[in-house]
Legacy VTK file of the C-alpha trace (Angstrom):
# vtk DataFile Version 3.0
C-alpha trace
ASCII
DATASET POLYDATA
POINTS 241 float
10.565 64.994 12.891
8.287 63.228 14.865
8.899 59.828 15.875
6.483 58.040 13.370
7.636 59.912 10.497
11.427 58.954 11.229
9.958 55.393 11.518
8.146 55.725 7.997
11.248 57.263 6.573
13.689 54.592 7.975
10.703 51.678 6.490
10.763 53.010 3.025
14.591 53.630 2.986
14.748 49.901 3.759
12.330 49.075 0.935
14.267 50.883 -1.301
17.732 49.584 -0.672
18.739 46.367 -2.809
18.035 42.802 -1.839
20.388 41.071 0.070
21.943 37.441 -1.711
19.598 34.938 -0.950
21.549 33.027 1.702
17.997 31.914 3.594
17.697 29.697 0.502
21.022 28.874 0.073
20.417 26.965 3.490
17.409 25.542 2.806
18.762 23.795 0.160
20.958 22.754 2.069
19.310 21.361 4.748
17.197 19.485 1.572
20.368 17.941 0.184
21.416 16.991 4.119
18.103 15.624 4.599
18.093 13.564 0.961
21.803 11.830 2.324
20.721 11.068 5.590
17.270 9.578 4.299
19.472 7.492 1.812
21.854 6.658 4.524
19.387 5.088 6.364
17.610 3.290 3.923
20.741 1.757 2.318
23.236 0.961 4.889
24.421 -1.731 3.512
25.256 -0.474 0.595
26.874 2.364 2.054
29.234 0.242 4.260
30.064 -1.830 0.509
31.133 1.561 -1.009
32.828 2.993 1.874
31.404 6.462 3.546
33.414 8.944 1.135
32.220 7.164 -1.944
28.737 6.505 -0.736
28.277 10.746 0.040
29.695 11.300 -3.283
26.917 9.413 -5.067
24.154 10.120 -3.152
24.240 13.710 -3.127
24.899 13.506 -6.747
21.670 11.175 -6.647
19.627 13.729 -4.248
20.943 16.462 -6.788
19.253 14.528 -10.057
16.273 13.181 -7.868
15.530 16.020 -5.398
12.986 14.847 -3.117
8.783 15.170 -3.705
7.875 14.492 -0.158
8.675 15.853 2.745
8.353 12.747 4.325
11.660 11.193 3.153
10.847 7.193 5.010
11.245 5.508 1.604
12.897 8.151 0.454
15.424 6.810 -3.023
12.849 4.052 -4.881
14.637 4.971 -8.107
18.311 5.114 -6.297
19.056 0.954 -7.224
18.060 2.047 -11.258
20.220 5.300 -10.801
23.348 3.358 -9.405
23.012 0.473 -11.891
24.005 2.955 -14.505
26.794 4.513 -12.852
30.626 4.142 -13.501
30.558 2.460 -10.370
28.881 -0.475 -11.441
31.465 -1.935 -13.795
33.695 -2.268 -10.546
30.515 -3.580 -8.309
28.549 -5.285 -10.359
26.250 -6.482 -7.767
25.839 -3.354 -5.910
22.927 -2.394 -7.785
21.280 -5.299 -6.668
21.939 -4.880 -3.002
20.432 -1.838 -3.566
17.346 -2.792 -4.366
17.411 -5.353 -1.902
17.506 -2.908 0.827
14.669 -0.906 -1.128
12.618 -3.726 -0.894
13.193 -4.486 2.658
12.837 -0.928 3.917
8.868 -1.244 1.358
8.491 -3.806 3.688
9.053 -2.506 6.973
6.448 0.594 6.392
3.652 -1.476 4.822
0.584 -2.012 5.681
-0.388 -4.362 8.452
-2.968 -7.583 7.758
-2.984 -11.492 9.190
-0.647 -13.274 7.773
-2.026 -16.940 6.179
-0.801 -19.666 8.057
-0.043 -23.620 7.798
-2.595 -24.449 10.564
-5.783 -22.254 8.386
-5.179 -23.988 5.562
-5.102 -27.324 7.234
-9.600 -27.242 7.149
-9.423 -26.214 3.294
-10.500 -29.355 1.076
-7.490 -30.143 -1.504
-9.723 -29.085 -4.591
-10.853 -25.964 -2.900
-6.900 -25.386 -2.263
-6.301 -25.390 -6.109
-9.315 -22.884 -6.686
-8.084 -20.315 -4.185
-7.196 -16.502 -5.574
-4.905 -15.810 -2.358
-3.282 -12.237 -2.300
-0.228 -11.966 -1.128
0.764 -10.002 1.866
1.108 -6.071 1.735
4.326 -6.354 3.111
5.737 -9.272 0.753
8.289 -8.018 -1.532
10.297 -10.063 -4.050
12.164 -9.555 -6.971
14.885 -11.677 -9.274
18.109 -10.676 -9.671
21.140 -10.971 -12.114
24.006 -11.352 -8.745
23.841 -12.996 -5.388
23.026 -9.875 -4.028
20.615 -11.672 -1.414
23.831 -13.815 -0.038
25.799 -10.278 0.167
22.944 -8.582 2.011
22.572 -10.779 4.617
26.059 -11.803 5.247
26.294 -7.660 5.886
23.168 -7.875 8.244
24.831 -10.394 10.349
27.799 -8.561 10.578
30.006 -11.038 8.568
33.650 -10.214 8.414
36.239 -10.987 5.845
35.988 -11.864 2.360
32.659 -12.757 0.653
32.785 -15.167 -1.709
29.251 -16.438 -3.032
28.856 -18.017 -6.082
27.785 -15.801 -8.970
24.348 -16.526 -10.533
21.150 -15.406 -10.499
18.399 -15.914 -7.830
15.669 -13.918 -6.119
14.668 -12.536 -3.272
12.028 -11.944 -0.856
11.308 -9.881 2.195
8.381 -10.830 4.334
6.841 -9.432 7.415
5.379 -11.519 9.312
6.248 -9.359 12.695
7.407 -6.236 13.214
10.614 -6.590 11.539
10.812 -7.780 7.456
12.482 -10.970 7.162
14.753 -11.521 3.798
14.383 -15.104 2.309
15.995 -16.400 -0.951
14.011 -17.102 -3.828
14.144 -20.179 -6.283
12.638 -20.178 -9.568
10.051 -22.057 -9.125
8.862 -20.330 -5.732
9.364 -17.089 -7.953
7.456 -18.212 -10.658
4.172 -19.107 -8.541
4.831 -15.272 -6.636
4.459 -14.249 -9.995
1.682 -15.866 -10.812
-0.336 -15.392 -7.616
0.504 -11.622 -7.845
-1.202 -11.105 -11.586
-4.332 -12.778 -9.998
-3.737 -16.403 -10.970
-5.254 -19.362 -8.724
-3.329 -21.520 -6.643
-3.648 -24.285 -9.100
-2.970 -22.593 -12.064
0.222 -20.704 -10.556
1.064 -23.818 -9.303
0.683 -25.961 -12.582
2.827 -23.252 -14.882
5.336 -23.502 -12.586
5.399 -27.172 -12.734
5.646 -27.151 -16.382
8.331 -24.719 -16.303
9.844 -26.425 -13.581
9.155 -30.056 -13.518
11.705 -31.862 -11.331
10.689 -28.705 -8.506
8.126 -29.852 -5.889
5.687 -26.971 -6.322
3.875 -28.639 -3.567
7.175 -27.648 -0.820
7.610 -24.329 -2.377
4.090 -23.083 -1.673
4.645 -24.769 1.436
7.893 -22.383 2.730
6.308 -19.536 1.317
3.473 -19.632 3.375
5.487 -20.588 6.530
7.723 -17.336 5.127
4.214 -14.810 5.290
4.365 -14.008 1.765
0.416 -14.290 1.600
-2.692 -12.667 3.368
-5.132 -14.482 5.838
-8.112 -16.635 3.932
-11.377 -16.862 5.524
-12.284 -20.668 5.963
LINES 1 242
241 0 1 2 3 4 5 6 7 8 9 10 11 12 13 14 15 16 17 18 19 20 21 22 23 24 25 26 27 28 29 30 31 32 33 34 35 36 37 38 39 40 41 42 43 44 45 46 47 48 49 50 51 52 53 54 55 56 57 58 59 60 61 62 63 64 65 66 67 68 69 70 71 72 73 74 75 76 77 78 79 80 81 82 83 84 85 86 87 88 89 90 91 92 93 94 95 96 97 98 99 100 101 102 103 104 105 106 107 108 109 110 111 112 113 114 115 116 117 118 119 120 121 122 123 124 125 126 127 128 129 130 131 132 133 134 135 136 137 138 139 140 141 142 143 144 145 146 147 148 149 150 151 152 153 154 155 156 157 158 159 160 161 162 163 164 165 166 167 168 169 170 171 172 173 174 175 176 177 178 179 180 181 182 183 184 185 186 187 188 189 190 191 192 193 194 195 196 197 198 199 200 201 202 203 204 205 206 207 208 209 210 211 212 213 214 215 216 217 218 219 220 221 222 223 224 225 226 227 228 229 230 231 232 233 234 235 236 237 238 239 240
């Protein structure tokens, strides 16, 4: 038998034999579910080091198992992971944990958005007080906020600084908001009232209207000083004067 034909014969032989378990895709997933944890590990670190590393694998390859990823790009990779965890036995024991959660989803939106000026004190200093009422400002692309049921803003950033010992904050709502007026998102605590005109501003509302239903809501606030820190926080984009 000539060499090709031996080569044919041993070809279709292989064809014909049975195919082999699929352990090429057994690895691939694999690799997925490694590269799901690792993407949630660095997105949420903080509420990994709450739940302890053995507890925080456990639920988030449980999460990356119910939520495979869509992307291969895997940045902001567990946007429904704060919704997922708020719903898990886990949260009767950590109540808050949820909320940290989305506090670090918010912060890590904020980090990869887009870049754009950032309005300042000193450009609004030329605007004529009943122009300032009519403006339609847009907030940053990087502002994030959110209100919360916990102190999970006091929890987060006693983590970030690398607090140790026993946190004790006291238990009631508030919001927060991550800004980014840099390179790096900065978190900020949110009143009502500040919360309220966010709100406002971001369905399209002018300054002065925002700034009037949260004085009605709010009246003994100075709306006046919150718009104030949140513009010296970046949570709005540049104006042209």
């Amino acid at each position: 038998m000539s060499e090709l034909a031996h080569f044919q014969r041993q070809f279709a032989d292989g064809l014909a034999q049975p195919l082999a378990p699929a352990a090429p895709m057994r690895i691939y997933l694999n690799t997925v579910m490694l590269g799901a944890f690792d993407a949630l590990a660095a997105n949420f670190p903080v509420t990994q080091a709450i739940l302890g590393e053995r507890a925080f694998e456990a639920l988030a390859l449980a999460y990356a198992r119910s939520h495979p990823p869509e992307q291969p790009i895997l940045t902001l990779y567990g946007d429904r992971f704060p919704d997922w965890l708020a719903v898990q036995p886990i949260a009767r024991e950590l109540p808050y944990l949820a909320d940290v959660a989305r506090c670090e989803q918010l912060r890590g939106e904020a980090l990869h958005a887009a870049d754009a000026p950032v309005l300042t004190p000193v450009m609004l200093e030329s605007v004529e007080p009943d122009r300032l009422l009519t403006l339609k400002l847009r907030l940053h692309p990087a502002a994030r906020f959110a209100w919360l049921q916990s102190p999970a803003m006091a929890i987060l950033q006693a983590h970030l600084d690398g607090f140790e010992g026993e946190l004790a904050p006291e238990w009631k709502p508030g919001g927060a908001l991550f800004t980014r007026p840099g390179t790096t998102p900065l978190g900020h605590t949110l009143d009502s009232p500040s919360h309220r005109l966010l709100g406002g501003i971001r369905l399209g509302e002018r300054l002065g209207g925002a700034a009037q239903a949260a004085s009605l809501l709010f009246p003994e606030s100075p709306i006046g000083d919150c718009f104030g820190h949140l513009v010296r926080q970046g949570a709005f984009a540049a104006i042209h004067c």
